[in-house]
C-alpha positions in Angstrom: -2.8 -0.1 24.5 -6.1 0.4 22.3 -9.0 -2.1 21.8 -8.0 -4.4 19.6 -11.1 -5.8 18.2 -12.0 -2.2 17.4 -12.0 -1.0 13.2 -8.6 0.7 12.3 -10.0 3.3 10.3 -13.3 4.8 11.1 -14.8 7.8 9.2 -16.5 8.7 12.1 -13.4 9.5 14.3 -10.8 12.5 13.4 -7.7 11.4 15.6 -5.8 15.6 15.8 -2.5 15.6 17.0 -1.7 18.7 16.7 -4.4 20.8 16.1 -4.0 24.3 14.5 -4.8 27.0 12.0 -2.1 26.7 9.7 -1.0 23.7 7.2 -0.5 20.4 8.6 3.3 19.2 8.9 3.5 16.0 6.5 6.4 13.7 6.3 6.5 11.5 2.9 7.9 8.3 3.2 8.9 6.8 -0.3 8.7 10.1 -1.4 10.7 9.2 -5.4 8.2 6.6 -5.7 4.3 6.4 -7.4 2.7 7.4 -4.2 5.0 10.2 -3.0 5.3 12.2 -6.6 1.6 12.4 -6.4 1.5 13.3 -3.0 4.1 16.5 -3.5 2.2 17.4 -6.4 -0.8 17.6 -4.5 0.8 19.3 -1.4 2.5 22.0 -4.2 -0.8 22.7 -5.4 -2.3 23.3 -1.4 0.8 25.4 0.2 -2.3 26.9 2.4 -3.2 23.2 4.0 -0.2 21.1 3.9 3.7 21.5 4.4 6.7 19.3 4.2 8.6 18.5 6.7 10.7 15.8 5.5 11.0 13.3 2.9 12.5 9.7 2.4 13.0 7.3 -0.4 15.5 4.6 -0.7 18.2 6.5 -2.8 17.4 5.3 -5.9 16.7 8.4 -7.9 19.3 11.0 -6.2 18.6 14.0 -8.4 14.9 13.6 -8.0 15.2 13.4 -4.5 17.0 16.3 -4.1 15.2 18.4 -6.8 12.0 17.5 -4.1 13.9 18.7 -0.6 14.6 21.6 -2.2 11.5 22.7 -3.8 9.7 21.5 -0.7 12.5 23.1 1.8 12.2 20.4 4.6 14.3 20.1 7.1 15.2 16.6 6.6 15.7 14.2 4.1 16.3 10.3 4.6 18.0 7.4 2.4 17.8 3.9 2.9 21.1 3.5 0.8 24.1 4.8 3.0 26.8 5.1 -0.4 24.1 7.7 -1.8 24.9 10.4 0.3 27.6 11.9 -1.3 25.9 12.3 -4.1 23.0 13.2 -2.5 25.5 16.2 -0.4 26.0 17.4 -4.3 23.0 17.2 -5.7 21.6 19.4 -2.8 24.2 21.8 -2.9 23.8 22.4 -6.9 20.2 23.5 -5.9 20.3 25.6 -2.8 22.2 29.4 -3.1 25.4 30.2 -1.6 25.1 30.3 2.5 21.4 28.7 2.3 21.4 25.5 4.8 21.4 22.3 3.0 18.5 20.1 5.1 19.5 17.5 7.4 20.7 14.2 5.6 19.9 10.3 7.6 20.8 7.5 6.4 20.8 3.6 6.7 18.0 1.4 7.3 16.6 3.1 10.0 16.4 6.6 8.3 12.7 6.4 7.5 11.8 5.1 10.9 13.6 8.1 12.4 11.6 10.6 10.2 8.2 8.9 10.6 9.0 9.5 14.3 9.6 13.4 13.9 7.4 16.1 14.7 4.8 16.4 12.4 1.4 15.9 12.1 0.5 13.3 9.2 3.1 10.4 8.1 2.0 9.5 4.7 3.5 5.9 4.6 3.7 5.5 0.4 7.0 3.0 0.8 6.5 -0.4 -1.2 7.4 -3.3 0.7 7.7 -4.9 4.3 10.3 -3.1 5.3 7.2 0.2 5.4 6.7 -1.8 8.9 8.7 -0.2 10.7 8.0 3.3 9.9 4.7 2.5 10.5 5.1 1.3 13.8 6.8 4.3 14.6 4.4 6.9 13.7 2.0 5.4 15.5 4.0 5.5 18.5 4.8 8.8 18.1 1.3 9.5 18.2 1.3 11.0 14.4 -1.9 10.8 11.7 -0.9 7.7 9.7 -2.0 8.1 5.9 -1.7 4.4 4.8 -0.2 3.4 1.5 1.8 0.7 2.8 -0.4 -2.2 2.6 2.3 -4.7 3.5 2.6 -3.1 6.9 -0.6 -3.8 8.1 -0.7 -7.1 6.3 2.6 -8.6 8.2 2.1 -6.6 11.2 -1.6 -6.3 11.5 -1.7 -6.8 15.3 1.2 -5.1 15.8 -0.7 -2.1 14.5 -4.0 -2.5 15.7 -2.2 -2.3 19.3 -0.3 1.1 18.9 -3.1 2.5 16.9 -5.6 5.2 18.5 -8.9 5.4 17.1 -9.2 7.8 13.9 -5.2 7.7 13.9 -5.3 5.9 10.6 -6.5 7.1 7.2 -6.3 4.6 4.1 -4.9 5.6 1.2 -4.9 2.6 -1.1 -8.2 3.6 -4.0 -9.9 0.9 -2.7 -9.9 1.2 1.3 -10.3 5.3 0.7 -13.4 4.4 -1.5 -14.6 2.1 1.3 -13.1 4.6 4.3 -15.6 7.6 2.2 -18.9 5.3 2.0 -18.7 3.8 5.6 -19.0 7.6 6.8 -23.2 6.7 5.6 -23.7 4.5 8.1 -22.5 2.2 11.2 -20.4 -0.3 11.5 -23.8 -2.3 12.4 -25.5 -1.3 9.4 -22.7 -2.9 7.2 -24.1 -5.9 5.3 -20.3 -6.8 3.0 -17.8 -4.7 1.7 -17.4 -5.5 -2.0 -13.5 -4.4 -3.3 -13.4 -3.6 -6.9 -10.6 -4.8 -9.4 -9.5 -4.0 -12.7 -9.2 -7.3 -13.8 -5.2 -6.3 -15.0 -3.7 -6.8 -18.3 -5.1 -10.7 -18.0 -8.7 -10.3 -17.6 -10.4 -12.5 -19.4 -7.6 -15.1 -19.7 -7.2 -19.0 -18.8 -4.7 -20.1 -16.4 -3.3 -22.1 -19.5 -3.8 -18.9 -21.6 -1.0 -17.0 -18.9 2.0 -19.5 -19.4 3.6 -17.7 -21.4 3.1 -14.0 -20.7 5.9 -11.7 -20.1 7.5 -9.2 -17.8 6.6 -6.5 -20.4 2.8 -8.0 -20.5 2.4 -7.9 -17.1 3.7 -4.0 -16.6 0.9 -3.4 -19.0 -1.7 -2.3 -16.2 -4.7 -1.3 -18.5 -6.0 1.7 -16.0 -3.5 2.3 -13.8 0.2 3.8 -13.5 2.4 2.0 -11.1 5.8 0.9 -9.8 7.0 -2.6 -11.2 6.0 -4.5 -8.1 2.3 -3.5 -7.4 2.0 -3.5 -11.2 2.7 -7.2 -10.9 0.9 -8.2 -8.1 -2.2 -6.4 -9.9 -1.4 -8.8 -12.6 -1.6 -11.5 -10.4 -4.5 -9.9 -8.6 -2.4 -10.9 -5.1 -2.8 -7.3 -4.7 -6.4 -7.9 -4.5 -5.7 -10.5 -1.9 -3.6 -8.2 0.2 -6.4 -6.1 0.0 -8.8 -8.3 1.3 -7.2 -8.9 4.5 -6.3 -5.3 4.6 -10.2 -4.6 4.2 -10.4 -6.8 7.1 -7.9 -5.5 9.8 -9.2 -1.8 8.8 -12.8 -2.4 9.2 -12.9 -5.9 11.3 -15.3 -6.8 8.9 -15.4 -10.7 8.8 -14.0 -12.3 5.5 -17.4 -14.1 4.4 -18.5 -10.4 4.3 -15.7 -9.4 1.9 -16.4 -9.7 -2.3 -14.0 -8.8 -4.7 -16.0 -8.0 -8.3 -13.9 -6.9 -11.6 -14.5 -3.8 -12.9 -12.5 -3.1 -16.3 -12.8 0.7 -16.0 -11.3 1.2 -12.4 -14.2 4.4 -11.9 -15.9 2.8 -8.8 -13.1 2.2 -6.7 -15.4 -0.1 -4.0 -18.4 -0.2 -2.6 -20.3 -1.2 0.5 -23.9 -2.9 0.5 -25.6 -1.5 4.1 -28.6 -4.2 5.7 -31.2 -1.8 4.1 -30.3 -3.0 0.8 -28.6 0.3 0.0 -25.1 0.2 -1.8 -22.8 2.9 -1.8 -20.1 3.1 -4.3 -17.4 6.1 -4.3 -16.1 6.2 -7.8 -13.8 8.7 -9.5 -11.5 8.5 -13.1 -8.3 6.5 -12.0 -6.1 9.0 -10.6 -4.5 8.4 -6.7 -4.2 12.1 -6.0 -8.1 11.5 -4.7 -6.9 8.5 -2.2 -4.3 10.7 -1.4 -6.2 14.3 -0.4 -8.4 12.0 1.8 -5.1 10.6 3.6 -4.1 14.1 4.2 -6.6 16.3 4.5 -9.4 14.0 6.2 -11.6 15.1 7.4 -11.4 18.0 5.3 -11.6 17.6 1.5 -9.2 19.5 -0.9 -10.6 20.9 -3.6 -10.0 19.7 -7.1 -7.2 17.3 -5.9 -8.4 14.7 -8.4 -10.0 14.7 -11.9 -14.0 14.4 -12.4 -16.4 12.8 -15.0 -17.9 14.4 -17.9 -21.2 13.6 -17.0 -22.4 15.5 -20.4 -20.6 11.8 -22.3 -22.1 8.6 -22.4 -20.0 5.7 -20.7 -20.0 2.2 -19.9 -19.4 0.4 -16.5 -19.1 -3.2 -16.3 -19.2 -6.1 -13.9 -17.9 -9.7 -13.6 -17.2 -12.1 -11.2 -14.0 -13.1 -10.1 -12.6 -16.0 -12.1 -10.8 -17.6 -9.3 -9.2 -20.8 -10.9 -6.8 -18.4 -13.0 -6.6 -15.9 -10.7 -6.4 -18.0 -7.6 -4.2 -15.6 -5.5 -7.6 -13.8 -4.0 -8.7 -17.0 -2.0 -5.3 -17.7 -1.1 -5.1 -14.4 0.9 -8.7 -15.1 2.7 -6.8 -18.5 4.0 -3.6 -16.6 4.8 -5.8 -14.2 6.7 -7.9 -16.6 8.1 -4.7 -17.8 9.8 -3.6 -14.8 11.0 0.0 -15.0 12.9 2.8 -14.8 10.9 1.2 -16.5 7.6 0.2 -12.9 6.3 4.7 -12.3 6.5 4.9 -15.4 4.8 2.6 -14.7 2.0 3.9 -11.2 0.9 7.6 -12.5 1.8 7.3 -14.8 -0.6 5.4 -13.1 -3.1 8.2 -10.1 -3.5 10.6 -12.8 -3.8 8.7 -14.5 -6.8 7.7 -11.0 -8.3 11.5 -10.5 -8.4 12.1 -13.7 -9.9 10.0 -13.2 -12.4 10.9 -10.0 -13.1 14.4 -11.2 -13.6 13.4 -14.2 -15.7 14.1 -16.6 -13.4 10.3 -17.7 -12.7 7.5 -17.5 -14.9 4.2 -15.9 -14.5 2.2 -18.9 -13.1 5.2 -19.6 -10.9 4.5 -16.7 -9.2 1.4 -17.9 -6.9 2.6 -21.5 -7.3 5.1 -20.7 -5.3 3.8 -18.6 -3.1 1.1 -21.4 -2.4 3.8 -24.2 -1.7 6.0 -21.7 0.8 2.4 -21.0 2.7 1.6 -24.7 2.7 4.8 -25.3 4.0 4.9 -23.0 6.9 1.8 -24.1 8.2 -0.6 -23.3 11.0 1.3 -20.0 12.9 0.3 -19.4 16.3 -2.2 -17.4 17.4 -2.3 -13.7 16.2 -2.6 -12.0 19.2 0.8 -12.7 20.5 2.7 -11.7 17.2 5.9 -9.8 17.9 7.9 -8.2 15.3 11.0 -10.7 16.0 8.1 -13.3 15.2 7.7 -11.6 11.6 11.5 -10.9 10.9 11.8 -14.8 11.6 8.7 -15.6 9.3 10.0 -13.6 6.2 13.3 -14.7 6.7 12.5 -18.1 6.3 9.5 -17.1 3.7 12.6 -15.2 1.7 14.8 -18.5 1.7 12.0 -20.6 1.1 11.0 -19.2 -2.1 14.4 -18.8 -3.7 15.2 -22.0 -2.7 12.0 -23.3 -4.8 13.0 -20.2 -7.3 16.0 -21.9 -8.1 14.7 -25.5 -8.7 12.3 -24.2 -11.3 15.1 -22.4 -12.9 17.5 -25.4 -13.0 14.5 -27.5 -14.2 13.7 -25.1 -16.7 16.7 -25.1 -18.0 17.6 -28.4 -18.3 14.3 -29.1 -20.5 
């Protein structure tokens, strides 16, 4: 059992599993997906510091997945989606030569759970979702380096994970907690004034609530910085991204949430900052590219060279500021409630929220339905009990009912929609 009121992630502390000489043993969760392309690009480019060890992705993109395993050679490779396999089986065996051992194949719900828990030194948790809970649960169990790109993890579980965690035994990888991970390492915890978590802004910046009615799937995939899957594209439309990153600032750092800002910042180069009691502010800034997020996650607290693209300092450029406009974008104060709440209301809010993203996605919810749901299902649930006695039957039930919730309310605005 660790300290619980303790940060999660502290520059200061380098949590070694297994230390050694040779290239760290990584195992990529969501390894098809945004995160996990990066990642194997970056580890490609490093064969001297890192080496996979396994990979799993839901089972989605087959010949992709295989294509990785093999160019990778891990031992193991995991898919959420059990009627894949035999197509995985033949996509493997078109890539490996005659008599060279295909890796091992898991499958099911549990396969990434069982990997995260394998002998390795980092888990890089890159899975979209919830259901990333598990897996990091696992690894911290198992006693591996956890590089974070799971937010939803920590945000339903955030007790759950600040009890298994060691200190140092978590590295962030989201842009904006590795920014703020980097420009803690100038100071203490005690000389930390506010943490200040920069955001695009998304394709809407700028706009009214009423100017948003009517946007569509295809304007909110338009992320003007960043490329991303479908569902964090969305909730950076929405900015509940930003919310989830606010309490995820605050279970990382235990940083109270009156000493949490969010600021837009059109051009995504600083990637957040923190203001220290001396007045100083330290911002870690970089062109928008995750591979940097993603070196730190593995190779903290070593750096790996050139992992991530640099300015032209020799060019003039302009970066902007604004505040937060918090009547259209009202998702951000939401969160600091929902966190404020603690329990299970952090399951409920993201439950709900990849119900509605789905929704809309599908047509069946417009934009501004989105956090209007969301806000009614939280409303609804009410007051949780306290956080310190969370259990993960405690969030199944939450989301569950979060899940049900929301489509039930999904479906109403459909109906009513359609009878206009």
């Amino acid at each position: 059992m660790t300290d619980a009121s303790a940060p999660l992630a502290d520059p200061h502390l380098v949590y070694d599993p297994v230390a050694g000489d040779g290239p760290k043993d990584v195992v990529i969760l969501g390894s098809t997906g945004s995160i996990g392309t990066q990642a194997i690009d970056l580890v490609l480019r490093n064969p001297d510091r890192f080496r996979v060890t396994a990979l799993s992705a839901n089972g989605g993109r087959v010949a992709l997945l295989a294509e990785q395993a093999h160019r990778l050679r891990v031992r193991t490779v995991a898919v959420a989606r059990e009627d894949v396999v035999p197509e995985l089986r033949e996509a493997l065996a078109a890539r490996y030569g005659a008599g060279e051992p295909l890796p091992e194949i898991l499958a099911g719900p549990r396969a990434a759970t069982e990997v995260a828990a394998s002998d390795c030194h980092t888990v890089l948790n890159g899975i979209t979702g919830s259901i990333g809970l598990a897996p990091t649960l696992a690894a911290l169990e198992a006693g591996r380096t956890l590089a974070l790109a799971n937010k939803e993890s920590l945000i339903v579980g955030g007790p759950l994970v600040k009890a298994l965690a060691k200190p140092g035994q978590i590295i962030p990888v989201d842009s904006e907690h590795a920014a703020l991970f980097q420009a803690l390492a100038a100071g203490t915890r005690a000389d930390v004034r506010k943490l200040v978590v920069t955001a695009s802004g998304g394709p809407f910046r700028g706009r009214t609530r009423q100017e948003l009615a009517a946007v569509t799937v295809e304007d909110a995939l338009a992320h003007p910085t960043w490329a991303m899957g479908p569902v964090i594209t969305i909730n950076s439309a929405t900015l509940v991204n930003k919310g989830l990153e606010v309490i995820e600032a605050h279970l990382l750092y235990d940083i109270p949430f009156d000493r949490i800002e969010v600021v837009v910042h059109p051009q995504s180069y600083v990637h957040s900052m923190v203001e220290f009691t001396d007045g100083s502010t330290l911002a870690q800034a970089t062109p928008p590219d995750m591979r940097g997020p993603i070196a730190i996650g593995l190779g903290w607290p070593e750096r790996v060279p050139d992992a991530a693209p640099t300015f032209d300092w020799s060019k003039a450029s302009t970066w902007e500021f604004f505040p937060l406009d918090n009547k259209a974008f009202p998702s951000v104060n939401l969160a600091r409630h929902v966190g404020e709440l603690a329990g299970t209301a952090p399951a409920v809010f993201n439950a709900a929220n990849e119900e509605c993203v789905e929704a809309f996605r599908t047509g069946a919810l417009p934009f501004l339905g989105i956090i209007d749901t969301v806000t009614r299902v939280v409303e609804e649930h009410g007051t949780p009990a306290a956080g310190t006695s969370l259990t993960v039957p405690d969030v199944l039930e939450a989301e569950t009912w979060a899940r049900a919730r929301a489509r039930e309310l999904t479906d109403r605005t459909a109906s009513a929609e359609a009878r206009a």
